[in-house]
N, C-alpha and C positions, 0 to 999 in steps of 0.2 A: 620581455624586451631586452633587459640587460642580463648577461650569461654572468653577471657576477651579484652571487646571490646574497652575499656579506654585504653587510649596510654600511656606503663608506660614511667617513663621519663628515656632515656639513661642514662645510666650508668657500669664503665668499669669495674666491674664484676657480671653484668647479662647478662646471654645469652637471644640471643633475641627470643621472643613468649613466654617466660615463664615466670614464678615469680621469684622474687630477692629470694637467698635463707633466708631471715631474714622474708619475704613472707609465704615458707614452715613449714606450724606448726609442721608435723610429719619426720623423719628421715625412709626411708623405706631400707633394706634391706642391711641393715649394722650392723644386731645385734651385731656382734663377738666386731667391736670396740666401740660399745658404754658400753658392758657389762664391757671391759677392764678398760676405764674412770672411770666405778661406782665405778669399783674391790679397785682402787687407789684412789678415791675420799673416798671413804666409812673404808677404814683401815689407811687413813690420810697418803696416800702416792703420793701426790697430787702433779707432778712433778712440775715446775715453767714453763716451755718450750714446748710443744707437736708440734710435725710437723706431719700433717694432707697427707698420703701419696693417690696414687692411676690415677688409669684413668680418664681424663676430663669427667667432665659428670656424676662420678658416687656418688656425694650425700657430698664431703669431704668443701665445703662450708657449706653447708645445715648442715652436722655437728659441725661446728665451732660455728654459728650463737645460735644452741640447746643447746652445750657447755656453750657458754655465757652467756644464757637464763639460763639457770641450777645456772649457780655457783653465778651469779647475784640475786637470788631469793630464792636461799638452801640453809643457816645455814651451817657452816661445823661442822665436827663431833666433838662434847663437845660444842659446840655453845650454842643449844638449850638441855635444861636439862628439858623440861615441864614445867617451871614454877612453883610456890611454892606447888599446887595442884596435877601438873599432870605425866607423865612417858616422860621420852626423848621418842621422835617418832622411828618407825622403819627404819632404813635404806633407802638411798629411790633406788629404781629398776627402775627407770627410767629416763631419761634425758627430759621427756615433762613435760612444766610449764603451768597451763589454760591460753588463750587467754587471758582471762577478768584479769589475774592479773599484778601489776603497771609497773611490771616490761617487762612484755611482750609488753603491749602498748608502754610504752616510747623508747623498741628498733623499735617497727614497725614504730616508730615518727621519729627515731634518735636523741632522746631528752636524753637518758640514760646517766649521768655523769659518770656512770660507766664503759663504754665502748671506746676504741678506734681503729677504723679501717682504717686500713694503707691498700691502692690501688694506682695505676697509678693517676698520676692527671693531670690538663690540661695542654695541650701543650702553652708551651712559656718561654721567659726569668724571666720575672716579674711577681711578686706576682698578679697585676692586670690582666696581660693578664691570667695566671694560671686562676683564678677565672670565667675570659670571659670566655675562651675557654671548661674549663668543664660544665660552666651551657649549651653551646651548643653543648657538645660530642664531641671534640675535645678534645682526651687523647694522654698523651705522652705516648715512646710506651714502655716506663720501669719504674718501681718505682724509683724514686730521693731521693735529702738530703731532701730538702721542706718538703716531706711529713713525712722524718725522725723527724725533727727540730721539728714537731709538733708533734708525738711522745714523744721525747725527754720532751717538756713541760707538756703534758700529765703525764707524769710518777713521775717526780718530785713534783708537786699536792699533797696535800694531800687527802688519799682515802674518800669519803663523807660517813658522819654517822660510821667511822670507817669499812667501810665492803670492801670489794671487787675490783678487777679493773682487766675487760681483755682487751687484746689485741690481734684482727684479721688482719693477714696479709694476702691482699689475693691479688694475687697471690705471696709468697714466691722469688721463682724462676724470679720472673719478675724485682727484685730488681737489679739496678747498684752497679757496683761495690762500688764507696761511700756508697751508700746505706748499704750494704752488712756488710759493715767494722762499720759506725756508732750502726747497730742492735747489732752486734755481741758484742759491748762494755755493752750494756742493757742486754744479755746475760751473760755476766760474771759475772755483777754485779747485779743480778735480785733483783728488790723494794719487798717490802713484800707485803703481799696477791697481789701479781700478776701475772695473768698468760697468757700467751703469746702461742697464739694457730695461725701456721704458717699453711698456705696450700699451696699447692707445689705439682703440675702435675710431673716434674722431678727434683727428691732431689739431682740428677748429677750436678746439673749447681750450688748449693748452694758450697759454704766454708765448706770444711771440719769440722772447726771448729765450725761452725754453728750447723752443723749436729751430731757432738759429744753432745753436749748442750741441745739435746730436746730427748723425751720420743717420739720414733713413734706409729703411732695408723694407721693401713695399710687398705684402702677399696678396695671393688673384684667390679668386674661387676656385675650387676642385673641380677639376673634369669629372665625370660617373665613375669611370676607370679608378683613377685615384679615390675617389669617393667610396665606391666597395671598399677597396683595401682598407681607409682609413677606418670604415665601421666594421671591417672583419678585425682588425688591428685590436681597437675595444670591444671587442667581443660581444656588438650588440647584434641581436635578433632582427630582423626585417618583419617576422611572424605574416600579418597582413598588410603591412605596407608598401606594398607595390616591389619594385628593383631599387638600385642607386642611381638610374639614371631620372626615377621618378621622385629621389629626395634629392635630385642633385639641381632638378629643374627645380623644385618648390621652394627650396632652400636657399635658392644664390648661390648653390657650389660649397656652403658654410654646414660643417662637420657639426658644429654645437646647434645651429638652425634644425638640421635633418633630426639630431637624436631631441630636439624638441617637437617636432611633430611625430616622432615615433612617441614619446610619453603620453601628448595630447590626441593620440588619434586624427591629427590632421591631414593625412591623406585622406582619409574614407571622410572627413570635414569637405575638404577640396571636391571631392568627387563628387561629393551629393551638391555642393554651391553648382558644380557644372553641371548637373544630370537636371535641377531645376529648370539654371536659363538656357537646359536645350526644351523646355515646355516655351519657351518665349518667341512671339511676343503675346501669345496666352500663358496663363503663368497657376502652376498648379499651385493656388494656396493652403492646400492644407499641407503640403511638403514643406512649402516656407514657413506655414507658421509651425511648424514642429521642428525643423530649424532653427528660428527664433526662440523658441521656448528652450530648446536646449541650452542655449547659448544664457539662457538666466535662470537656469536654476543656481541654487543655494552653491557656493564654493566653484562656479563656475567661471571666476574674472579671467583665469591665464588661458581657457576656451573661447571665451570672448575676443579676450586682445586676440587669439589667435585667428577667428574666423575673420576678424576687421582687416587682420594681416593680408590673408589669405582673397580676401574679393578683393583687398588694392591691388595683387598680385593678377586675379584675373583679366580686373580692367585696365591693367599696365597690358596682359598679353593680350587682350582684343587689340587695344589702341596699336600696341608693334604690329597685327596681324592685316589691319588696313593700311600700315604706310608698307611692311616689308614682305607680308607673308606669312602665316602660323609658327610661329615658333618651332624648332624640332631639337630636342625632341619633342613629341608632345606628352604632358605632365600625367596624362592619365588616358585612359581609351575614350575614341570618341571626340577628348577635346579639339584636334584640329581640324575637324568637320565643323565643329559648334564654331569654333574661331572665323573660321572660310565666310561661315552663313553670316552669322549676324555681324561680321565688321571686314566683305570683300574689297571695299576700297579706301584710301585717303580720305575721302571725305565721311564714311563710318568712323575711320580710324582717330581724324577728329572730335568725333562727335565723345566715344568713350572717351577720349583725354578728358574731353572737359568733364564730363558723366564723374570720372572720379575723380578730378577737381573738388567739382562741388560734394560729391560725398565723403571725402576725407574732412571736406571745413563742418560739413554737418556733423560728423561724426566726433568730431574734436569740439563740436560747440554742444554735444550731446555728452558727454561725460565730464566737461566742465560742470553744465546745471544738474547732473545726474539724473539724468533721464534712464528711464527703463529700459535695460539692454534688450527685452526682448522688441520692445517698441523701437528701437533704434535699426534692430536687425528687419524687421519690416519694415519700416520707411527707407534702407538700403535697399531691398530687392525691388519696394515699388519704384523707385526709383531707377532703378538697372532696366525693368520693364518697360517703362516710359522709354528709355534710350531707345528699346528693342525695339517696339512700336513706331519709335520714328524713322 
């Protein structure tokens, strides 16, 4: 899957098979916010705050990391005047710094004094256990004071060599409530040259307050186009998983979503969900239930959540397919014939919304009382069946 056959070392926020985003030298497919950055950097309207918005997966770490690399390594404007000889430089148009320069190294080291990144840390009460538990991937499962408290120390510091000082929250939203309240005090009162770049899957769960205080900078889903790049970029394998335009449909366009069904085997997951309800509305069961069973064997829960994923994704494209028309691309062969048939108009196109309405609440009321996944995954299909039928 992954062309890099060295085992990085766990850490809670990298997705796993790919490169940490401090990893990613280039920013792919996100021009609009990077350009916005320059706009503000470059007219010296350089906010103190930025919360980094958008879909898991599509690139808002990878820009944070770019961000810090930039403003770590680039003079701000009136800084550099050329020297006694020379002209101030022009503007710079882009957020990439060379590999080879000190400051790129020392963040690929995590040696940069300049930086500090605030993530989940290890589960436990004590600062010792803290420390055991993350060198062996064992994370608590929200941001704390701990890692506030060293923040805190961080910022009070004086900036070295006079220059620069950011700060990566990553994940935002993963912050406890302590948590929350200690930030938002560094927020009010922001140190000089520092800047404080948050990333935040949903900025709903943050403190309003919070969210007042930062400059957004919003990312979209990846095209297919930029989607190759980004998986050729990290050097992952497609092997049997279809193109990028078939992890770009499945995925929502999200770079960490794709290389999660490339680990999970979720396209050929996808393909057999569709190859089933095209037997509908007769319905081969012994394909379903050996679907089902896969879906509970032993160590199978992130196949599980994935397949639940993956039919809400279906019944999302039927329901689009009767008000607007098949989706295209379409996600695998075959699928927009199966789309056409069983949901040609608005009132099919109905009928699925509600279809997975109802199966998402059952579905959520089925791993509350811990019902049997595989019994959950046939009461899913008989249910899709019933829609088909009607």
């Amino acid at each position: 899957m992954s062309a890099n056959d060295d085992s990085p070392r766990i850490e809670p926020d990298r997705i796993e098979g790919a490169p940490h985003p401090r990893e990613t030298p280039r920013l792919i497919g996100q021009g609009a916010a990077e350009r916005d950055f320059l706009d503000a950097f470059n007219t010296d309207r350089l906010h103190h705050a930025w919360m980094i918005t958008g879909p898991r997966g599509v690139g808002k770490a990878t820009l944070a990391w770019s961000i810090a690399r930039f403003l770590l390594a680039t003079p701000a404007p009136g800084d550099d005047d050329g020297g006694l000889f020379g002209d101030a430089p022009p503007p710079p148009d882009t957020l990439g710094i060379p590999a080879d320069h000190p400051v790129a190294r020392r963040l690929m080291a995590g040696s940069d004094p300049g930086l500090y990144l605030v993530r989940r840390g290890g589960a436990g009460s004590t600062e010792s256990e803290r420390d055991k538990a993350f060198a062996e991937g064992r994370f608590s499962k929200d941001i704390r004071i701990p890692e506030i408290r060293g923040l805190s120390r961080f910022i009070h510091l004086s900036a070295t060599d006079g220059g620069r000082r950011v700060v990566i929250v990553d994940a935002a939203d993963q912050m406890n409530t302590q948590a929350a309240n200690a930030l938002l005090k560094m927020l009010e009162e922001p140190p000089a040259r520092t800047t404080l770049l948050l990333v935040t899957h949903q900025p709903s769960r943050l403190l309003p307050t919070i969210r007042s205080r930062c400059r957004m900078l919003r990312l979209s889903p990846l095209s297919p186009d930029d989607m190759a790049h980004a998986l050729s970029q990290a050097n992952i394998d497609l092997g049997e998983n279809g193109d990028a335009a078939t992890l770009a449909a499945l995925s929502g366009g999200s770079v960490g979503e794709a290389v999660r069904l490339i680990n999970l085997g979720g396209v050929a997951m996808y393909r057999e969900l569709v190859s089933i309800a095209g037997t509908m509305p007769r319905l081969d069961r012994a394909r379903a239930l050996k679907l089902a069973e896969a879906a509970a064997t032993r160590g199978a829960e992130e196949r599980f959540d994935l397949l639940l994923g993956l039919t809400d994704l279906f019944l999302a494209r039927l329901a689009r397919a009767g008000a607007l028309g098949p989706p295209e691309p379409e996600a695998v062969p075959g699928e927009a014939d199966l789309l056409a048939r069983l949901s040609p108009g608005p009132l099919q196109g109905r009928a699925w919304a509600d279809c997975a309405q109802e199966i998402g609440a059952r579905a959520r009321h089925g791993r509350a009382v811990n019902l049997d996944p595989a019994s959950l995954v046939l009461d899913t299909v008989f249910r899709i069946q019933q829609t088909a039928a009607g």
